[in-house]
N, C-alpha and C positions, 0 to 999 in steps of 0.2 A: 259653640259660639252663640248661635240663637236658640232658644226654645223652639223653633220648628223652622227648618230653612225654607219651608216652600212657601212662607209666609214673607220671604226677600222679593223686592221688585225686582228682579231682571230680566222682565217679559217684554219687549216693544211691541210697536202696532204702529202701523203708519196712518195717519190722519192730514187729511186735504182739506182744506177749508180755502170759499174764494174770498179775496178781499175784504168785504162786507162781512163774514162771521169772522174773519183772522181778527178783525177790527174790532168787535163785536167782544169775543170772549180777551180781548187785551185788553179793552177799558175797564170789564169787570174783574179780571186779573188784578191789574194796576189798582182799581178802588177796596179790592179786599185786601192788597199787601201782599198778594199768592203769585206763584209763576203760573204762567198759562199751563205748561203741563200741571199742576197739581188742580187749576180748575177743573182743564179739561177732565183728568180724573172723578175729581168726584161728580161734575155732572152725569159722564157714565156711567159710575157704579149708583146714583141714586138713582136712573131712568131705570137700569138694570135692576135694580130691586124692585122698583116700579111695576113694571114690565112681568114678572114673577110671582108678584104678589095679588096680579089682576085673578079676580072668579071667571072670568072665560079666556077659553085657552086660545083667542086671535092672535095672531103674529102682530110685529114690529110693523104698524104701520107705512110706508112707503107712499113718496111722495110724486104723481104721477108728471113723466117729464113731460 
């Protein structure tokens, strides 16, 4: 049926956002015409190539509570 099924979404991940970013990625939802999951998506997979594509190998920076 596909040319390669592992290439099908049926991976979840749960993701918590407070208030202010739920807010946040829904108004730029709403202004692209996208669901928030499909933003959410591609923000991650672009940080993620990001993040990959850097010359030094530092981790995922982290934000101190």
């Amino acid at each position: 049926m596909y040319p390669d099924p592992k290439r099908v979404r049926n991976n979840r991940i749960m993701l918590r956002l407070d208030d202010y970013e739920h807010d946040l990625v829904s108004a730029l939802a709403n202004y692209q015409g996208e669901s928030m999951a499909t933003i959410a998506r591609m923000i991650i997979m672009r940080e993620a190539a990001a993040v990959l594509a850097c010359d030094n190998n530092a981790s995922i920076p982290r934000n101190a509570a």
